[in-house]
FIKE-590521 format. One record per residue (C-alpha): x, y, z; residue number from 0. Coordinates in Angstrom, 2 decimals, decimal comma, padded with zeros to 5 digits. Example, Ala and Ser with C-alpha at 12.3 -4.5 7.8 and 13.67 -1.06 7.14 Angstrom:
residues 2
<px: 012,30 py: -004,50 pz: 007,80 i: 0> .
<px: 013,67 py: -001,06 pz: 007,14 i: 1> .
//
This chain:
residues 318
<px: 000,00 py: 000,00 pz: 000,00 i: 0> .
<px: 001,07 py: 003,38 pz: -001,04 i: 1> .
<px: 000,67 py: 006,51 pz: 001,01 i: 2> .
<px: -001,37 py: 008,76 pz: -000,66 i: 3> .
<px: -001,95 py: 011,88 pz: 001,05 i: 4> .
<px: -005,45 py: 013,71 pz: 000,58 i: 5> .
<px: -005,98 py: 017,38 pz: 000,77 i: 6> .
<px: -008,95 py: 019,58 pz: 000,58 i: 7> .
<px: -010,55 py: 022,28 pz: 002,95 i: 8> .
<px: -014,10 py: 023,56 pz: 003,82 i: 9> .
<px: -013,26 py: 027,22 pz: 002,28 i: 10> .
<px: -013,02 py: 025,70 pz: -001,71 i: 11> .
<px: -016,99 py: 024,59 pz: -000,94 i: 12> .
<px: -017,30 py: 028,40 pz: -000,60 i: 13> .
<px: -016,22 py: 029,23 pz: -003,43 i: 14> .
<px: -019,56 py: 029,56 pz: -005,41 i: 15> .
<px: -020,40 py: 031,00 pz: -009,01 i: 16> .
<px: -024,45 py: 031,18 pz: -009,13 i: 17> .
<px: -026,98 py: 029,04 pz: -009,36 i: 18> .
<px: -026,83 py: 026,25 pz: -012,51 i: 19> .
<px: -023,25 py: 026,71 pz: -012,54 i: 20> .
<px: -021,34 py: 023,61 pz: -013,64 i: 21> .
<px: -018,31 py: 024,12 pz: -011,28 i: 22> .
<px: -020,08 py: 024,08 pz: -008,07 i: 23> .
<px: -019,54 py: 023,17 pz: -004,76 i: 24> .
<px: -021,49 py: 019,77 pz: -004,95 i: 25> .
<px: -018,42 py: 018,43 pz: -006,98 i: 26> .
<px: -016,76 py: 018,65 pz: -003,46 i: 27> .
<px: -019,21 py: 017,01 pz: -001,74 i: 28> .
<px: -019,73 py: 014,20 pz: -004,70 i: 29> .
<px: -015,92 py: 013,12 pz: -004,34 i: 30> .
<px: -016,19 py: 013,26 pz: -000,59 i: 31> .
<px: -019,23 py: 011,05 pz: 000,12 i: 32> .
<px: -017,83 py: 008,65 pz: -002,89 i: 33> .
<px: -014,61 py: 008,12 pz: -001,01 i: 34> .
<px: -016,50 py: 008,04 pz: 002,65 i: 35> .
<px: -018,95 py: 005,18 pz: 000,95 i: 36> .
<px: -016,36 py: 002,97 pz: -000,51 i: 37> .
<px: -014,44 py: 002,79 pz: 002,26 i: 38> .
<px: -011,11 py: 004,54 pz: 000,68 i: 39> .
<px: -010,98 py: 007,49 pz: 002,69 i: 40> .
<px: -009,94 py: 005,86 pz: 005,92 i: 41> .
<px: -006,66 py: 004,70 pz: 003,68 i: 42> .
<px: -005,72 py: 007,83 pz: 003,34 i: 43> .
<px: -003,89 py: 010,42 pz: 005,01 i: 44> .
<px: -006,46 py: 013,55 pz: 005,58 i: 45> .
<px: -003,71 py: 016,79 pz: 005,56 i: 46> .
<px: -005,69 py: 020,75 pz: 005,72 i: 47> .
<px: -003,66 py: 022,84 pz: 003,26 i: 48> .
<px: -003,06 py: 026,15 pz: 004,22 i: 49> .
<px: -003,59 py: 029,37 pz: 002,77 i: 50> .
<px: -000,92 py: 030,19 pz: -000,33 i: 51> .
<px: 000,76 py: 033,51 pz: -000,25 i: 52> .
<px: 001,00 py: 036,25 pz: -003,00 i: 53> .
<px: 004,71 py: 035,75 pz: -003,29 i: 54> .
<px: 004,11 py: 032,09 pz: -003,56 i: 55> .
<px: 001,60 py: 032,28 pz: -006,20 i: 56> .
<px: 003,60 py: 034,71 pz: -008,38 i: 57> .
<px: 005,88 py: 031,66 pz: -009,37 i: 58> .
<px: 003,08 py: 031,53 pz: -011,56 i: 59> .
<px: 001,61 py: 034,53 pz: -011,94 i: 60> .
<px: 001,56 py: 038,41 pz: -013,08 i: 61> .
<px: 001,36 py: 040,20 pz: -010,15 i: 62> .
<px: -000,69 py: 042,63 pz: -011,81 i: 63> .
<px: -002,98 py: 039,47 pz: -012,06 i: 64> .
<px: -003,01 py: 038,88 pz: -008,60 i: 65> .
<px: -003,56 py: 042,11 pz: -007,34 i: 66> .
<px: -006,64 py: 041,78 pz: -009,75 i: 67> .
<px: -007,76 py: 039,10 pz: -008,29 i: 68> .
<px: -007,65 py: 040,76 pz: -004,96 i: 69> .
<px: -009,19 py: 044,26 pz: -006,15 i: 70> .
<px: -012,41 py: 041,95 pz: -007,21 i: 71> .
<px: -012,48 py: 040,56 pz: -003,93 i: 72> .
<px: -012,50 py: 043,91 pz: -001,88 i: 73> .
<px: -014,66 py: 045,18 pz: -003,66 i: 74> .
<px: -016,84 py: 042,28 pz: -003,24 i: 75> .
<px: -016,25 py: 042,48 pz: 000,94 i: 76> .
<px: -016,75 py: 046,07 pz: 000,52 i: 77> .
<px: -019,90 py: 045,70 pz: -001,28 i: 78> .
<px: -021,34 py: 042,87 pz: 000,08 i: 79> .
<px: -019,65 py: 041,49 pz: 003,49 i: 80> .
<px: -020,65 py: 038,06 pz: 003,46 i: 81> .
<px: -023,30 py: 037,63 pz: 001,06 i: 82> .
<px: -022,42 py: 034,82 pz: -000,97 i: 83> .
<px: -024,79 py: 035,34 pz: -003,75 i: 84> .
<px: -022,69 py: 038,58 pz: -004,48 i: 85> .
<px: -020,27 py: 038,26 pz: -007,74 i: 86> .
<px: -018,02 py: 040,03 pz: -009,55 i: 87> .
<px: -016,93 py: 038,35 pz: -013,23 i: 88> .
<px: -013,51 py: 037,73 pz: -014,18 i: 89> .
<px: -014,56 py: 036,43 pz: -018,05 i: 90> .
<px: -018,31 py: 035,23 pz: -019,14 i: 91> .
<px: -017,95 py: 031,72 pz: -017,41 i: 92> .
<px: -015,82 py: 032,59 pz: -014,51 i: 93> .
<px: -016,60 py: 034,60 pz: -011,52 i: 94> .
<px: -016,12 py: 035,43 pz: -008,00 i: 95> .
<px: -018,04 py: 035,69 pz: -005,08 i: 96> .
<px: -016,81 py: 036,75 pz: -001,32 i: 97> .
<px: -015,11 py: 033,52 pz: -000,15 i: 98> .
<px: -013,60 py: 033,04 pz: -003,64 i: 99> .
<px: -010,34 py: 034,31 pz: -002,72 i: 100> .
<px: -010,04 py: 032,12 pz: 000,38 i: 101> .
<px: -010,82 py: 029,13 pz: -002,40 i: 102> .
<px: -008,23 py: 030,50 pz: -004,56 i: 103> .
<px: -005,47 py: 030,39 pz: -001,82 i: 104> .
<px: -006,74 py: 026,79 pz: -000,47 i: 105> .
<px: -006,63 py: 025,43 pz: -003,64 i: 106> .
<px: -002,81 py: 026,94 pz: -003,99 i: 107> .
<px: -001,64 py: 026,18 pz: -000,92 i: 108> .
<px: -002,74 py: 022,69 pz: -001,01 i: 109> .
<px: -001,01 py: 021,61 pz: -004,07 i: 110> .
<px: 002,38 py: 023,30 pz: -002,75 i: 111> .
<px: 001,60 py: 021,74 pz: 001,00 i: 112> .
<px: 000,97 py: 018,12 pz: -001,41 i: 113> .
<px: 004,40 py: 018,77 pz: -003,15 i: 114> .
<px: 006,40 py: 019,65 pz: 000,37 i: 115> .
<px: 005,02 py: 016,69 pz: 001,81 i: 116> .
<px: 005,88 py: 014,18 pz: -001,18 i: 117> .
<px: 009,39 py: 015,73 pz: -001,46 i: 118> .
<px: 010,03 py: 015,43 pz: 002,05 i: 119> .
<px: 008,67 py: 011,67 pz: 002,17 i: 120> .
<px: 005,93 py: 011,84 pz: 004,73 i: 121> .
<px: 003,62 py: 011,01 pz: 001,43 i: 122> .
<px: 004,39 py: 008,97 pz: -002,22 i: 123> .
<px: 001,81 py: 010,49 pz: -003,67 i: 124> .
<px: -001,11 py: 012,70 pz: -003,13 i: 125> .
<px: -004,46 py: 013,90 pz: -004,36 i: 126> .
<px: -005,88 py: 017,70 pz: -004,15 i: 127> .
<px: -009,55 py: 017,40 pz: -004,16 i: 128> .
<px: -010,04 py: 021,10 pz: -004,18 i: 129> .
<px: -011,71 py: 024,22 pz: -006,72 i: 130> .
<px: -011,51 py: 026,43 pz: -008,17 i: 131> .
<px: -009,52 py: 024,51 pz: -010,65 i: 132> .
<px: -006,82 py: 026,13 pz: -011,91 i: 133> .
<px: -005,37 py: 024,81 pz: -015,62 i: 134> .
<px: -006,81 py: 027,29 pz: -017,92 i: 135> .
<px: -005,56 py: 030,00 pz: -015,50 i: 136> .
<px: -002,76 py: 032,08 pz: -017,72 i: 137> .
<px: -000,46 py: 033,82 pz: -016,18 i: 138> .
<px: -001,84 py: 036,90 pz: -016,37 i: 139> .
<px: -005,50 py: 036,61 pz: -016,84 i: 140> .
<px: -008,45 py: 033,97 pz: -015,20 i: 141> .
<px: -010,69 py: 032,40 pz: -017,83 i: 142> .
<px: -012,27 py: 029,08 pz: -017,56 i: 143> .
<px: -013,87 py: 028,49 pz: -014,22 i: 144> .
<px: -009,92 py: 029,12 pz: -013,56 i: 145> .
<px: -008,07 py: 031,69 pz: -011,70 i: 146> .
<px: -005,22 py: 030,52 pz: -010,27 i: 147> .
<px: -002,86 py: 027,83 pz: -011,74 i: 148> .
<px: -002,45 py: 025,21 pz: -009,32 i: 149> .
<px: -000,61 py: 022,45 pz: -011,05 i: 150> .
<px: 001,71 py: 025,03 pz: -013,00 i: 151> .
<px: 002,43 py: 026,56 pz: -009,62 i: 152> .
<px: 003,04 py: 023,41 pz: -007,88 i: 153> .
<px: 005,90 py: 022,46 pz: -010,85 i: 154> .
<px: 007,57 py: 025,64 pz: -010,51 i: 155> .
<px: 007,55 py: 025,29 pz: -006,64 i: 156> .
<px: 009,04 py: 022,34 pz: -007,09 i: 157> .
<px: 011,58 py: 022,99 pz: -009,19 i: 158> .
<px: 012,73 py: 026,73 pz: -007,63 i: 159> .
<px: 011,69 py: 025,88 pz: -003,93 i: 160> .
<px: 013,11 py: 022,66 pz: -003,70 i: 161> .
<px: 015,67 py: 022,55 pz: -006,28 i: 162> .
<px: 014,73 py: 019,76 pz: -008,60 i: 163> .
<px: 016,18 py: 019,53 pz: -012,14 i: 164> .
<px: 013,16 py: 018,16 pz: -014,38 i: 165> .
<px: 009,50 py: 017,77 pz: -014,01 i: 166> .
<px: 006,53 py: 016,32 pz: -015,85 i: 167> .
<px: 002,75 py: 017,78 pz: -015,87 i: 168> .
<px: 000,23 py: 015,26 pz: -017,46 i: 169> .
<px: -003,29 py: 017,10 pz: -018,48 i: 170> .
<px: -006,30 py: 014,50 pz: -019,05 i: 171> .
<px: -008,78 py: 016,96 pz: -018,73 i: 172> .
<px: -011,33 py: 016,92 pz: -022,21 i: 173> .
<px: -010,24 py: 020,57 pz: -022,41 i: 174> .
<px: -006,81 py: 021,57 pz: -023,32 i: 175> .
<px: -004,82 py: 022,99 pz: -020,18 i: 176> .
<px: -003,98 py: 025,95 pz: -021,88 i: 177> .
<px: -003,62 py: 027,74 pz: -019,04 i: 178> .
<px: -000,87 py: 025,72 pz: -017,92 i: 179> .
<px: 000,73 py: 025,38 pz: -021,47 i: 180> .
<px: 000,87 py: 029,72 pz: -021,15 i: 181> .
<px: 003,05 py: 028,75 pz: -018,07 i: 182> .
<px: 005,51 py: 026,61 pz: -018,87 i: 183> .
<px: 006,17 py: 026,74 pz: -022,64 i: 184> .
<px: 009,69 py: 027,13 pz: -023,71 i: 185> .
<px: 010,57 py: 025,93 pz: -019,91 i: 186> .
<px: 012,95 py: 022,84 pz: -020,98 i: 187> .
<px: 013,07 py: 021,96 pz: -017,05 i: 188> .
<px: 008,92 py: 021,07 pz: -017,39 i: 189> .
<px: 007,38 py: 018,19 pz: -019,54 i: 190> .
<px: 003,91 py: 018,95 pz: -019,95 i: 191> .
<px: 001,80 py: 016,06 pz: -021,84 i: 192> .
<px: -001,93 py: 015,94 pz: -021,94 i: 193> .
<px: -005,01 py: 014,83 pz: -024,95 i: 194> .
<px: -008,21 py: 017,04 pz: -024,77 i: 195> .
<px: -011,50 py: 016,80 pz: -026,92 i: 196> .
<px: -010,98 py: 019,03 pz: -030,73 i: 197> .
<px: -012,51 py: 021,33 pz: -031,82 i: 198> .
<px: -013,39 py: 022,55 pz: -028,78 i: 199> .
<px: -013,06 py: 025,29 pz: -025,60 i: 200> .
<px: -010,29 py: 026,82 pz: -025,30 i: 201> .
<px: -008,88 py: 026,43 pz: -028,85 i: 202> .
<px: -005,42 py: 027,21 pz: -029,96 i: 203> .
<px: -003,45 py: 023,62 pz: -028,16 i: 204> .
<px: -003,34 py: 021,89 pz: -031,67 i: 205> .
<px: -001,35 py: 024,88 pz: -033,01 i: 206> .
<px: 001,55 py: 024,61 pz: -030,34 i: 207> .
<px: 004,85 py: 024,94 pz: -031,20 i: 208> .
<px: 006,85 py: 024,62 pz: -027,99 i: 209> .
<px: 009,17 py: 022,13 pz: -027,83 i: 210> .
<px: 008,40 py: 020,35 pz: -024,10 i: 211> .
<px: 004,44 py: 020,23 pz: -024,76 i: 212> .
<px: 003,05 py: 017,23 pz: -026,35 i: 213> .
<px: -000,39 py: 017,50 pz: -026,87 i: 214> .
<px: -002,80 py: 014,78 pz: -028,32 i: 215> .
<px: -006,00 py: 016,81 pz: -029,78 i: 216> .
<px: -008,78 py: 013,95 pz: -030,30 i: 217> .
<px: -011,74 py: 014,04 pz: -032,13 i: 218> .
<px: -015,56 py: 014,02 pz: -030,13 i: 219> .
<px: -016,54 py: 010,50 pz: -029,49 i: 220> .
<px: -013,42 py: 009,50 pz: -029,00 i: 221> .
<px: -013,02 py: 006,22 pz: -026,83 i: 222> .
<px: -010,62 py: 005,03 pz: -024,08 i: 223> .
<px: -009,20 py: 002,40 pz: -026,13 i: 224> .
<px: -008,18 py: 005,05 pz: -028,72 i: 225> .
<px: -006,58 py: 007,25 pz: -026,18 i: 226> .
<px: -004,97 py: 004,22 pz: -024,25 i: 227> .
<px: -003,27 py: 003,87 pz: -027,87 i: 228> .
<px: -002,36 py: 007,47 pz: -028,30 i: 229> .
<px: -000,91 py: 007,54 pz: -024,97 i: 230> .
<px: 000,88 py: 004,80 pz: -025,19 i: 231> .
<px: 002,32 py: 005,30 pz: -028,43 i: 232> .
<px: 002,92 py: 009,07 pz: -027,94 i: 233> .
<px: 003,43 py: 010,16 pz: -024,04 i: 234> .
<px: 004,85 py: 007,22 pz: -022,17 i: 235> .
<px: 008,06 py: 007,10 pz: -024,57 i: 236> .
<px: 008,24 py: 010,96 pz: -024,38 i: 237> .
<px: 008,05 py: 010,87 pz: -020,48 i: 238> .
<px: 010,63 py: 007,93 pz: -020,14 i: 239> .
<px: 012,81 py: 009,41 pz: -022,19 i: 240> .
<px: 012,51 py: 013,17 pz: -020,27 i: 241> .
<px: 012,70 py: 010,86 pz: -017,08 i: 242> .
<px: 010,91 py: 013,22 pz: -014,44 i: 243> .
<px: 011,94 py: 013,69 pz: -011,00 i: 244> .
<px: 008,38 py: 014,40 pz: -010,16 i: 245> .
<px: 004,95 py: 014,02 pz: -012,05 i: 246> .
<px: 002,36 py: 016,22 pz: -011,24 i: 247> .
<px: -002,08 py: 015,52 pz: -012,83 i: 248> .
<px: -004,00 py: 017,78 pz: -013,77 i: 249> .
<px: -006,90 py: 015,07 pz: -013,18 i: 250> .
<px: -009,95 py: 016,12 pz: -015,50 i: 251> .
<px: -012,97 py: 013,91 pz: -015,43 i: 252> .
<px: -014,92 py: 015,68 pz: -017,83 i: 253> .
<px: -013,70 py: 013,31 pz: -020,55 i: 254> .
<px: -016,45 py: 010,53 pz: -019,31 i: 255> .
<px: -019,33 py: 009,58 pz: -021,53 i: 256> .
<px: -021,93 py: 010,74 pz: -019,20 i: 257> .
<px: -020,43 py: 014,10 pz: -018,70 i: 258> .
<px: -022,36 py: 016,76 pz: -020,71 i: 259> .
<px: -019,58 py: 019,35 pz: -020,91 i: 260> .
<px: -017,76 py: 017,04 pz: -023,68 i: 261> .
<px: -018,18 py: 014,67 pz: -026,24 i: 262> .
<px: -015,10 py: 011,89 pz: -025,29 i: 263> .
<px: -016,32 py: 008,52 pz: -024,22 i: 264> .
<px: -013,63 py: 007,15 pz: -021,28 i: 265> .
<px: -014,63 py: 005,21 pz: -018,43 i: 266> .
<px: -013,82 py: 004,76 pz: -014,77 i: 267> .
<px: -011,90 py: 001,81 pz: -016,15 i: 268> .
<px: -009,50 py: 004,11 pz: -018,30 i: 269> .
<px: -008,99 py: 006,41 pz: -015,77 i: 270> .
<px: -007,70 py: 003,73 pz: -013,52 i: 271> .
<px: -005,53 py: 002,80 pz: -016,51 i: 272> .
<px: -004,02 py: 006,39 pz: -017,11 i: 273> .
<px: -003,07 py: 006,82 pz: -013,57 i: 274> .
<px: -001,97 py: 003,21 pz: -013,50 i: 275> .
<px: 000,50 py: 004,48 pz: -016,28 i: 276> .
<px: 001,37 py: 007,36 pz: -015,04 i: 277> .
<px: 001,86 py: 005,93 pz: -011,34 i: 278> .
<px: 004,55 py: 003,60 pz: -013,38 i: 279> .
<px: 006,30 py: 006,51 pz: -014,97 i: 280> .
<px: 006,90 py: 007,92 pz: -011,42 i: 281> .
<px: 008,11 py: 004,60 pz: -009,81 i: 282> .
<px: 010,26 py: 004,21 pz: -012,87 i: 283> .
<px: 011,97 py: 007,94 pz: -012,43 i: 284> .
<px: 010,60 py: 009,66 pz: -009,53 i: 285> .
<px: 010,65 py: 007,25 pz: -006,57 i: 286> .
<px: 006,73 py: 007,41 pz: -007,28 i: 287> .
<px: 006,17 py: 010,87 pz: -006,59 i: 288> .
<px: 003,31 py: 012,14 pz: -008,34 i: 289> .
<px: 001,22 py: 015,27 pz: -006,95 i: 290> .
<px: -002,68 py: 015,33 pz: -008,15 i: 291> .
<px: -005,01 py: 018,33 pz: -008,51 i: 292> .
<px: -008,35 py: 018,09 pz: -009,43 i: 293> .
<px: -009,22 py: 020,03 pz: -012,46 i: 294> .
<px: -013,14 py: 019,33 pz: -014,63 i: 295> .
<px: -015,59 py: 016,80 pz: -013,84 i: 296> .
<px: -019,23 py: 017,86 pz: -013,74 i: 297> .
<px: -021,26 py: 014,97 pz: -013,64 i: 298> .
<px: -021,47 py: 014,80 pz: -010,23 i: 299> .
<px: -021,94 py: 010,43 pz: -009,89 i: 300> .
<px: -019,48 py: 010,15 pz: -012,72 i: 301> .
<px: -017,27 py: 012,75 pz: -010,91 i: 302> .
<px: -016,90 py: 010,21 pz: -007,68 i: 303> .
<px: -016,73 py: 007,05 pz: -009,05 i: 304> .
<px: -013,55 py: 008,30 pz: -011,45 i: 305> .
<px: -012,28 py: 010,00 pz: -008,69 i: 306> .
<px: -012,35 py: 006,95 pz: -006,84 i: 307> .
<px: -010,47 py: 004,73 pz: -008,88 i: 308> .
<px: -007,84 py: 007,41 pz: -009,46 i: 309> .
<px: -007,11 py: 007,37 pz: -005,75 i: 310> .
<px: -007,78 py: 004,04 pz: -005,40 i: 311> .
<px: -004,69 py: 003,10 pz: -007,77 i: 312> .
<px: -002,43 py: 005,76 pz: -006,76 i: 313> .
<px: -002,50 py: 004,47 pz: -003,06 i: 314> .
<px: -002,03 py: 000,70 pz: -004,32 i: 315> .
<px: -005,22 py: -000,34 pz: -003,53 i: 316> .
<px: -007,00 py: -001,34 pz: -006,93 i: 317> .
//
């Protein structure tokens, strides 16, 4: 059994963008009582994240964008206090309400607390059930349900804070992490590999040119056993061959059949498979370190049960 640490906080069910809005707080509680039900979350090791810092999150980001981000929320505690219906939009999709920035700094903090704790060894792995999600998050702008780039951040934490040489981010979110790709491009210490549903939101990641992104645009309807071919044809040499001293997911389950926000038809069972490949890649080159963050997934019973087996196989218990 694998030690899999699991982080997530109370404040990132705050966050809240209006009624009918697909990234809502239920996504939280879908995971949650999932894990509780099946047993898994007493096999895991339950850490609080705390809050990330402005200088922290500017590994990542503009500080003009981050000073943004906190102008929106004054004005929003100036306006409002508490009132969590308030909201102040970022883009058309992506907005923020009071507690947002709280959220925001949860979200952050746990995916650098997740990468301390696997570098030091107290974890192998870990998994950051937290929101907002953060991989369409640019460096200088929100967009996306996004506003702060939690993966991204985490690999440039990793590799500035605690001194490591190379790093790999894997995307398997149905939308393209472009966020994430704004990041790191031309970075030759980050690998960044991910597939993503095209044509679709956010456009642009099949016109790429930068040299560490490998990115596998697939048509809608899609299947797992096409992508299981892609991957394995396409990433897993390219990651071998980069050999990663840490891997860190930008875990999208929006990719499932029954989730309405795409058209790609993978199952629980290929999601187990992925991270089964990608949990291989780590033990191969990282002494299994591989940091999670959850990114889409809006079918809420869909949502859990691929969550689920995700955790299940990174803590060695499939």
């Amino acid at each position: 059994m694998t030690t899999t640490a699991y982080f997530s906080h109370p404040d990132c069910l705050a966050h809240d963008m209006g009624p009918g809005h697909p990234e809502c707080p239920e996504r939280l509680d879908a995971i949650n009582d999932r894990l509780h039900a099946s047993g898994l979350m007493d096999a895991l090791a339950w850490c609080e994240p705390p809050l990330a810092t402005t200088e922290q999150m500017a590994l990542a980001h503009t500080h003009a964008h981050l000073e943004n981000l906190l102008l929106h929320h004054t004005r929003l505690a100036a306006a409002a206090g508490q009132d969590s219906g308030a909201l102040s939009y970022l883009d058309p999709d992506t907005a923020m309400n009071p507690r947002t920035w709280d959220a925001v700094r949860r979200a952050a903090g746990a995916a650098l607390a997740a990468t301390d704790a696997v570098i030091k060894g107290e974890a192998e792995n870990a998994f950051c059930a937290v929101r907002p999600p953060g991989h369409h998050a640019c460096h200088d702008r929100a967009m996306g349900f996004c506003l702060v780039n939690n993966v991204a951040l985490a690999a440039k934490y990793a590799l500035e804070h605690h001194g490591l040489e190379r790093v790999a981010i894997v995307d398997f979110d149905v939308h393209h992490g472009n966020g994430t790709e704004d990041i790191v491009a031309g970075d030759p210490r980050i690998l960044m590999v991910g597939f993503y549903q095209h044509p679709f939101y956010p456009h642009g990641g099949s016109n790429s040119g930068a040299a560490n992104v490998l990115n596998l645009p697939v048509a809608a309807y899609t299947k797992g056993q096409a992508i299981r071919a892609l991957i394995e044809a396409q990433w897993l040499p390219r990651l071998d061959a980069f050999a990663p001293q840490m891997l860190f997911v930008s875990a999208g389950f929006d990719a499932h059949r029954e989730d309405d926000l795409g058209q790609l038809g993978l199952v629980e069972d290929d999601y187990r498979w992925i991270t089964r490949q990608i949990k291989a890649v780590a033990q191969r080159h990282a002494s299994g370190r591989i940091v999670s963050c959850l990114e889409g997934g809006y079918n809420l019973d869909a949502l859990g049960r691929s969550v689920e087996v995700h955790v299940r196989e990174l803590a060695g218990l499939s």
